[in-house]
C-alpha positions as CSV (number, residue, x, y, z in Angstrom):
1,X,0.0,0.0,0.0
2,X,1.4,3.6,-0.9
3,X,1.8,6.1,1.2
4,X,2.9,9.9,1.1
5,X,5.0,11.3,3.6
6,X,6.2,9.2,6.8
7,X,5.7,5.9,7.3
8,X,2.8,5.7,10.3
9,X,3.4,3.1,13.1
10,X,2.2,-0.6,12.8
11,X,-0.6,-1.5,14.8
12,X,-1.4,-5.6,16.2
13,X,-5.0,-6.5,16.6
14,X,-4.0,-8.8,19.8
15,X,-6.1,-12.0,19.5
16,X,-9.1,-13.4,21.3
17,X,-8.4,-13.6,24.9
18,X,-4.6,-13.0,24.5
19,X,-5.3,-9.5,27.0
20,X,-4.7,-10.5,31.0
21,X,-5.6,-8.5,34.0
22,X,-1.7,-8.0,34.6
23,X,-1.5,-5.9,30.9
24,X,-4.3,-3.7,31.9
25,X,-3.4,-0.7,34.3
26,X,-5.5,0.5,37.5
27,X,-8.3,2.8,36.5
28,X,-7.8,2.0,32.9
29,X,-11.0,0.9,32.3
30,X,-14.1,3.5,33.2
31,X,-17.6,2.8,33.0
32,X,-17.8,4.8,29.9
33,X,-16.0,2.4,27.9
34,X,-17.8,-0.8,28.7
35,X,-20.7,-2.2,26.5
36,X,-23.9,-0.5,28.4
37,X,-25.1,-4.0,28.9
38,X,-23.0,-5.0,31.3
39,X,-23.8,-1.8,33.3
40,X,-27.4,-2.4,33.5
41,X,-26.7,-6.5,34.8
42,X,-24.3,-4.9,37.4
43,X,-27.1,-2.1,38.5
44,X,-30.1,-4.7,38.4
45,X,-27.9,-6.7,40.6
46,X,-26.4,-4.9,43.4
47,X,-30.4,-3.6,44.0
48,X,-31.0,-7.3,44.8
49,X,-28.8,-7.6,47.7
50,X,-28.5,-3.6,48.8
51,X,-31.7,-2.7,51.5
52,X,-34.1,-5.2,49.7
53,X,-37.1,-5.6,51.6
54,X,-38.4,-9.2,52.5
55,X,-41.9,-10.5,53.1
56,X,-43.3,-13.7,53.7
57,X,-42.1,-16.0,56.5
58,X,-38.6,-13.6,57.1
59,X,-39.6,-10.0,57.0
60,X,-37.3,-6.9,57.0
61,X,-34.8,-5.1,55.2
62,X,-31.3,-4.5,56.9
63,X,-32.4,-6.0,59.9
64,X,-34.4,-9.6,59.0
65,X,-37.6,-11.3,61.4
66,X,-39.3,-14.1,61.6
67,X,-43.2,-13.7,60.7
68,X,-45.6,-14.2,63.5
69,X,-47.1,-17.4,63.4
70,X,-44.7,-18.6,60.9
71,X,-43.1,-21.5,62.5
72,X,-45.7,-24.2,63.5
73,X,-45.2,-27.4,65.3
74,X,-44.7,-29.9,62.5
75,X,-41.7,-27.4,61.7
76,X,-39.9,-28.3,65.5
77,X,-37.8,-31.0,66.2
78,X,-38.8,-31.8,69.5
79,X,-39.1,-35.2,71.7
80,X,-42.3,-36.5,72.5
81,X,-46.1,-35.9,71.9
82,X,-47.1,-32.1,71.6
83,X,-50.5,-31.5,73.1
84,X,-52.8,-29.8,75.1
85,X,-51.2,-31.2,77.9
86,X,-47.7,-31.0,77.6
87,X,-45.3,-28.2,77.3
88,X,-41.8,-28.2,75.7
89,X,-38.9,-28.3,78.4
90,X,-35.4,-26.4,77.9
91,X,-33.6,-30.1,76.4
92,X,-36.3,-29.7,73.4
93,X,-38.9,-32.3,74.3
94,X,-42.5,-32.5,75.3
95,X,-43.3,-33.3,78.8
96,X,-46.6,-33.4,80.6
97,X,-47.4,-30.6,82.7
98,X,-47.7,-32.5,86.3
99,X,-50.4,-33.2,88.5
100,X,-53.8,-31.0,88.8
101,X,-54.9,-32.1,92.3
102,X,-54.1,-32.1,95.7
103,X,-55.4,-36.0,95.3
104,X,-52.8,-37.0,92.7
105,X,-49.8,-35.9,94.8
106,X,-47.7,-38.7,96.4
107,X,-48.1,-37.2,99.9
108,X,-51.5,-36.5,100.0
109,X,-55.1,-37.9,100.6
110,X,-57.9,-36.8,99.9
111,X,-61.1,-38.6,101.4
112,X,-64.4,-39.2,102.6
113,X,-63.5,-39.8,106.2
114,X,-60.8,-39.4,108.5
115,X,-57.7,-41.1,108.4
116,X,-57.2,-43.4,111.4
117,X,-54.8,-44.4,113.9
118,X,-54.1,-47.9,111.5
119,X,-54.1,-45.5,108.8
120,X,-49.9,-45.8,107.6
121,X,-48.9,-43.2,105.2
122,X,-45.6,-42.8,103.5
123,X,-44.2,-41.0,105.8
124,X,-44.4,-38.1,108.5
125,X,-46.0,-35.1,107.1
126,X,-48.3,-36.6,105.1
127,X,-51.7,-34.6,104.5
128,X,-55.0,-35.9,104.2
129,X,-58.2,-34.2,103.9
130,X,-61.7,-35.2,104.6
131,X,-64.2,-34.3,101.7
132,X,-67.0,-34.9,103.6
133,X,-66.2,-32.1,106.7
134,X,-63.3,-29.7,104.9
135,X,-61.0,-31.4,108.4
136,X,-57.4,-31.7,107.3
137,X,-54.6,-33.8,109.1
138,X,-51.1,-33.7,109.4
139,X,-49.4,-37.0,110.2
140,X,-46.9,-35.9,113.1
141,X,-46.0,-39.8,114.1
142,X,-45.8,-42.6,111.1
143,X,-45.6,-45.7,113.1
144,X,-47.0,-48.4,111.5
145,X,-50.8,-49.6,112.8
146,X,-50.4,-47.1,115.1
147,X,-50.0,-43.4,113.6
148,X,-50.5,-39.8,114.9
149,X,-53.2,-38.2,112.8
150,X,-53.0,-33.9,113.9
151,X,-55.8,-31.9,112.7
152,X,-54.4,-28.6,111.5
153,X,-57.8,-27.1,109.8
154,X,-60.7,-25.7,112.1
155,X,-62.0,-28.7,112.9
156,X,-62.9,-30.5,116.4
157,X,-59.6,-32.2,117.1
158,X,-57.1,-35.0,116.6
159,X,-57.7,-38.0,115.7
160,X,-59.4,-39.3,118.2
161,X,-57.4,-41.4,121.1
162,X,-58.8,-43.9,123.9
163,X,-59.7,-42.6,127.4
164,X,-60.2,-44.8,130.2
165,X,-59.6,-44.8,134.2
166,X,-58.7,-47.8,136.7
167,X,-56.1,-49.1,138.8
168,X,-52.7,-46.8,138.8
169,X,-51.9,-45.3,135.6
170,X,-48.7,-44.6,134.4
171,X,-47.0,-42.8,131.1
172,X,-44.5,-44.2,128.9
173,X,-43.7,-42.3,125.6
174,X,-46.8,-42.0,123.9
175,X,-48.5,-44.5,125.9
176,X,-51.2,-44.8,128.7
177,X,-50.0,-47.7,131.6
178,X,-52.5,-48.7,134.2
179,X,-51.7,-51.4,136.7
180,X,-53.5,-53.2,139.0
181,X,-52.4,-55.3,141.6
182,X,-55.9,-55.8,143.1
183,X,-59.5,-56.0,142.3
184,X,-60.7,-53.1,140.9
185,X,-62.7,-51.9,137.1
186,X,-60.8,-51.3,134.0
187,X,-63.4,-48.4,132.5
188,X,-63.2,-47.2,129.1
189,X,-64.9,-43.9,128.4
190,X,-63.6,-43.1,125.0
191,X,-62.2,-46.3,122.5
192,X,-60.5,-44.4,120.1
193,X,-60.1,-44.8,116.6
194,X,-58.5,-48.3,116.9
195,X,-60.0,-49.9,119.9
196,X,-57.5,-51.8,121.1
197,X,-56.0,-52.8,124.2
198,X,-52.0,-54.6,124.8
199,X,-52.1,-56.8,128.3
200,X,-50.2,-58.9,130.6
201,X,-52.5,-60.8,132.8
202,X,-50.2,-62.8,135.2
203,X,-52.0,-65.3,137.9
204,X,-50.7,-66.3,141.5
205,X,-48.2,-68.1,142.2
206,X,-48.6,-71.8,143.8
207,X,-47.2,-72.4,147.7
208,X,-44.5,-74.4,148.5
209,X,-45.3,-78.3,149.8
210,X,-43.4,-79.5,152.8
211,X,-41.5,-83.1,152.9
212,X,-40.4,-83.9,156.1
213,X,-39.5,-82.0,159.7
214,X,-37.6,-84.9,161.3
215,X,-35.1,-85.6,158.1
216,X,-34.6,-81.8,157.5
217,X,-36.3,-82.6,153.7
218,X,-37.8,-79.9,151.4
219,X,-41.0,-80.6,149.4
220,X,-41.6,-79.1,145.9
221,X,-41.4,-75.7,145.1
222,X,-44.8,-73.6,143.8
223,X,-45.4,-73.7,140.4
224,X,-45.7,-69.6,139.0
225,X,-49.3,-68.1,138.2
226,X,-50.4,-68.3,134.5
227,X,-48.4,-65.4,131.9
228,X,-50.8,-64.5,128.9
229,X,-49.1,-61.0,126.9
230,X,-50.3,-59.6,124.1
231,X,-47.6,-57.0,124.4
232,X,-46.1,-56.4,120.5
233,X,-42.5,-58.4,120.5
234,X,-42.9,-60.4,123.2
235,X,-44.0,-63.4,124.3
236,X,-47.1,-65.0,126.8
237,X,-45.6,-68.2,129.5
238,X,-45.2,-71.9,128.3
239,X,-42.8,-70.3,125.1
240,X,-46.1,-69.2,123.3
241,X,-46.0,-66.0,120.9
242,X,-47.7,-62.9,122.3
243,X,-51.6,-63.2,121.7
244,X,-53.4,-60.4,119.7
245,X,-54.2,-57.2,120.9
246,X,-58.2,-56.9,122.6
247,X,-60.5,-55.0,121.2
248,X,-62.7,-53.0,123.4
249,X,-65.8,-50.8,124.0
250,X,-66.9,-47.9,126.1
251,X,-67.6,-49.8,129.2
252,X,-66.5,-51.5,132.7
253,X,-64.0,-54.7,132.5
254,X,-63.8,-56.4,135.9
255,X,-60.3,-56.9,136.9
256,X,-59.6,-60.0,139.5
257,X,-56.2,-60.1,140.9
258,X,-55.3,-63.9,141.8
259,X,-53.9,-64.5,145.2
260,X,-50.6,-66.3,146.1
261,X,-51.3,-69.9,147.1
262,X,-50.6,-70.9,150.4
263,X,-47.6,-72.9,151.7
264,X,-47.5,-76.1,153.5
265,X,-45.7,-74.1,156.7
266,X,-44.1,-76.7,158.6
267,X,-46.3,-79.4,158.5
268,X,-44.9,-82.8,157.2
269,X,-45.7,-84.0,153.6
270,X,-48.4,-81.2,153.1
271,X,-48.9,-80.0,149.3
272,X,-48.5,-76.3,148.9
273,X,-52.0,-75.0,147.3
274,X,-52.7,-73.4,143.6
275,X,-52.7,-70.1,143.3
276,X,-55.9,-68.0,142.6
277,X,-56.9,-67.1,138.7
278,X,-56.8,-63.7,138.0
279,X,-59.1,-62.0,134.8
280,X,-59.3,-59.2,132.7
281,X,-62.7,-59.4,130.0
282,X,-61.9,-62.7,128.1
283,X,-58.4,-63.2,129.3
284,X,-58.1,-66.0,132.4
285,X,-54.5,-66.5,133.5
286,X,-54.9,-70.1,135.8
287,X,-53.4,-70.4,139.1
288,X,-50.2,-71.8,139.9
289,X,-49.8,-75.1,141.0
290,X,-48.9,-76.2,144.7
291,X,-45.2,-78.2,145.1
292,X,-45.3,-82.0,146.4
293,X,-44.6,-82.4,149.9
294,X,-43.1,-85.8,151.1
295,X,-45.3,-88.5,149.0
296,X,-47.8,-86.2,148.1
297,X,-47.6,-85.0,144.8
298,X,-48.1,-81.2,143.6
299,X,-50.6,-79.8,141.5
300,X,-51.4,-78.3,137.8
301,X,-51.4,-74.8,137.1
302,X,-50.1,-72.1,135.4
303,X,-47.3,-73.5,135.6
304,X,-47.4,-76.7,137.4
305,X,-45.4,-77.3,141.1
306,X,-42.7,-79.3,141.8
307,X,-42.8,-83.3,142.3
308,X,-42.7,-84.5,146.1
309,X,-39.6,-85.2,148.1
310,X,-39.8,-88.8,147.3
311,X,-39.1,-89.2,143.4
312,X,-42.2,-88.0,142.4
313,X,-42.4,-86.3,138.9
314,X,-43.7,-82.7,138.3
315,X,-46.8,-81.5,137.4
316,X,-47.8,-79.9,134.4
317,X,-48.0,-76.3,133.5
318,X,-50.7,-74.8,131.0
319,X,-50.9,-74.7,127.2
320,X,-49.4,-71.2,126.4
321,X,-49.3,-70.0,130.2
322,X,-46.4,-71.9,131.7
323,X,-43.9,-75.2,131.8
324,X,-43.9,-78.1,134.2
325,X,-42.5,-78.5,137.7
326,X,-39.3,-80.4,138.0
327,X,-39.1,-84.0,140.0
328,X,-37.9,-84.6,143.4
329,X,-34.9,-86.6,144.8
330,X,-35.5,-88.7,147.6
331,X,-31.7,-89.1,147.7
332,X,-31.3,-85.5,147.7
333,X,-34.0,-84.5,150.6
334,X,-35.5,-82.4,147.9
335,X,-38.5,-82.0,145.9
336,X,-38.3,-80.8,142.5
337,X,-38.7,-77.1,141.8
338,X,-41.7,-75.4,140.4
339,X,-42.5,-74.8,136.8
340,X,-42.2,-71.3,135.6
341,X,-43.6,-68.9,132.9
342,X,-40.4,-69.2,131.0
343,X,-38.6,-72.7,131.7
344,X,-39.4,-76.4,133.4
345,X,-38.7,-76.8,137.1
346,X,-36.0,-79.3,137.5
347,X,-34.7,-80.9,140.5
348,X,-34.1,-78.5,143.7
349,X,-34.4,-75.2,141.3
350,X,-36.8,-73.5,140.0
351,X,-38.4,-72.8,136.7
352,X,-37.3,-69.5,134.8
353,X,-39.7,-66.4,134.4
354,X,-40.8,-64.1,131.3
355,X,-39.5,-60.5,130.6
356,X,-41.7,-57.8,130.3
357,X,-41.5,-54.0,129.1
358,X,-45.2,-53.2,129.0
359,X,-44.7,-50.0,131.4
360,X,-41.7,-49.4,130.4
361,X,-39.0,-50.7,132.5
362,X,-38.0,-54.6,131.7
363,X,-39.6,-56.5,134.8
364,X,-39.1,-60.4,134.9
365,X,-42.3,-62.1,136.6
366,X,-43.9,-65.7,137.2
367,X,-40.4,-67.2,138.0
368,X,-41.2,-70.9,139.7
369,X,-40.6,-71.7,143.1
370,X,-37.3,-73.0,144.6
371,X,-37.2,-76.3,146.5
372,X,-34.2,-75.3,148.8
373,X,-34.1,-72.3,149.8
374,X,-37.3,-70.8,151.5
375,X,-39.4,-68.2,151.4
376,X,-42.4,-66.2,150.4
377,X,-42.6,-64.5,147.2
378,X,-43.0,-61.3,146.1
379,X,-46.9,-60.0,145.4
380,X,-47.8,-58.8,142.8
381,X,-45.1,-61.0,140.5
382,X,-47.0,-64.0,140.2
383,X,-43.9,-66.2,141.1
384,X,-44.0,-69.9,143.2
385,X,-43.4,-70.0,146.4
386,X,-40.0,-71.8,148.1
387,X,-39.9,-75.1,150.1
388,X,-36.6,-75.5,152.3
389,X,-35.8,-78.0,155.1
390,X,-38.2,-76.2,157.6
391,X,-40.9,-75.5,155.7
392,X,-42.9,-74.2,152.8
393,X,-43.5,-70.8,152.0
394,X,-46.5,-69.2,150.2
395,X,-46.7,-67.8,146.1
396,X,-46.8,-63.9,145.3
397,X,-49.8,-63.0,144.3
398,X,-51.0,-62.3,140.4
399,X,-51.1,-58.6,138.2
400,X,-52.9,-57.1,135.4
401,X,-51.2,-54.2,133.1
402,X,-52.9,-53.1,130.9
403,X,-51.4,-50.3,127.9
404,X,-52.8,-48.4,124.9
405,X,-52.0,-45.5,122.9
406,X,-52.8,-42.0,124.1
407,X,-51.2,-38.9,122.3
């Protein structure tokens, strides 16, 4: 190609895609110079994401929130069964809402009546309402069968407790002790809610039998009064459990105290006699029996007296009151010793009695008689009386005790 003048310079058409980033310098390139298409995607784009405004379930511009009502339950992922009825805890599961009344909790009752003294609840502080009157209770002692029921509302008391007068009463903890060690009327004014009544009916004890003045020889010892307890943990004579608790009503119970039986004194081969019964309503403790004296045998009882001088066996005690009187010894110049509430008589010494705690203090009673040492015995603890080489002695006489719940 022809040209006039100078030469001009060459130009290079660079190829497609032949121009990097690196040849082009900063600012090069202004918005004047590129296609006006590209403007218009770049402006239609930064308006989607520069203060757009959102509807829907996310609402908001610069600042987003989530639409009332928007997230609904099939959207959680929560444990357990939503409903009307549960409520969704802080470790995201559903969980019922707990009880409604005082009658579903775990330590309290709500019922028709009043609670009573057999009725046990969990523990102390247990509250229990009557239905029927509005009267509400506090249970201030749990002990099983026999509770403390306090009324704490305005209503006429405690649960009621039994009242009754007779022979010498006594406290111990939270119960009523009355002892007699004569005649006299066990009267019940008030039974309680239970009705109930613990007892130790001991008889008297039989006298001592004589053998024989001119050989210095003992006859058998007395055979202890009868031992019926219904005292909880213990036991009644002859190795029998303690019998059940008796149930009584508002009236007078006769109470007979049995006497000691007499004791052969000095006169040669003389039996001691049984001692006297003593009662209390339905209960009969029986009368120890007499000891042996030279030939002559003893008696039955309670617990049955010791066997004459002259080889004679013992006599026999009671079913569930007492044991057997031991046998004599000719040999020996004894006679065997009497049968007690808690043990067989055996030769010369006596038969074992039963503990009791039933006014508190541990008191052994009904113990048999010996046959060589002499002796009354004490009243009142139903034991046999002693033979020894100059004569025999008389029994103690019998006891009732009688205990129930008070406070």
């Amino acid at each position: 190609m022809g040209y006039v003048g100078n030469k001009p310079p060459q130009t290079t058409i660079p190829v497609d895609d032949s121009v990097t980033t690196a040849m082009v310098q900063d600012d090069a390139v202004t918005a004047d110079k590129v296609a006006n298409a590209i403007n218009t995607s770049i402006a239609a784009n930064t308006s989607k994401v520069t203060n757009a405004t959102h509807t829907g379930d996310v609402t908001g511009a610069t600042a987003l929130t989530i639409a009332s009502g928007a997230v609904d339950l099939a959207m959680l992922s929560a444990t357990g069964t939503a409903s009307s009825s549960t409520f969704l805890r802080g470790d995201n599961a559903w969980a019922g809402a707990g009880v409604s009344t005082l009658a579903a909790l775990t330590d309290a009752t709500v019922s028709a009546s009043d609670p009573l003294e057999t009725t046990n609840p969990s523990a102390v502080g247990h509250l229990w309402i009557n239905s029927t009157s509005g009267e509400q209770y506090i249970c201030t002692d749990a002990t099983t069968d026999d509770n403390i029921w306090t009324n704490v509302g305005d209503g006429t008391g405690d649960v009621p407790m039994m009242v009754a007068t007779g022979g010498t009463i006594t406290t111990s903890g939270n119960y009523k002790i009355h002892t007699f060690t004569g005649d006299g009327t066990f009267t019940v004014t008030n039974v309680g809610s239970t009705g109930t009544v613990e007892y130790l009916v001991i008889a008297g004890g039989g006298g001592a039998g004589y053998a024989n003045a001119a050989a210095g020889a003992s006859g058998g010892g007395g055979g202890a009064g009868g031992y019926r307890s219904s005292v909880s943990g213990e036991s009644s004579g002859g190795g029998a459990s303690a019998e059940s608790a008796l149930a009584v009503t508002a009236q007078g119970y006769a109470i007979t105290i049995g006497a000691g039986g007499g004791g052969a004194g000095g006169s040669d081969n003389v039996t001691g006699s049984n001692g006297g019964d003593s009662t209390f309503s339905s209960i009969t403790s029986t009368g120890g029996g007499g000891g042996g004296g030279n030939t002559a045998a003893g008696s039955s009882g309670g617990s049955g007296g010791g066997g004459c001088e002259s080889d004679c066996g013992g006599s026999a005690g009671t079913v569930n009151q007492g044991y057997a009187g031991g046998s004599g010894s000719e040999a020996g110049d004894y006679g065997g010793g009497g049968g007690g509430a808690g043990g067989v008589g055996v030769a010369s010494s006596n038969g074992a009695g039963v503990s009791s705690s039933i006014n508190g203090t541990p008191t052994t009673r009904a113990v048999g008689g010996h046959a060589t040492s002499g002796g009354a015995a004490t009243a009142n603890t139903g034991n046999g009386g002693n033979s020894s080489s100059s004569s025999g002695a008389s029994g103690g006489s019998g006891i009732v005790i009688i205990k129930y719940k008070y406070q």
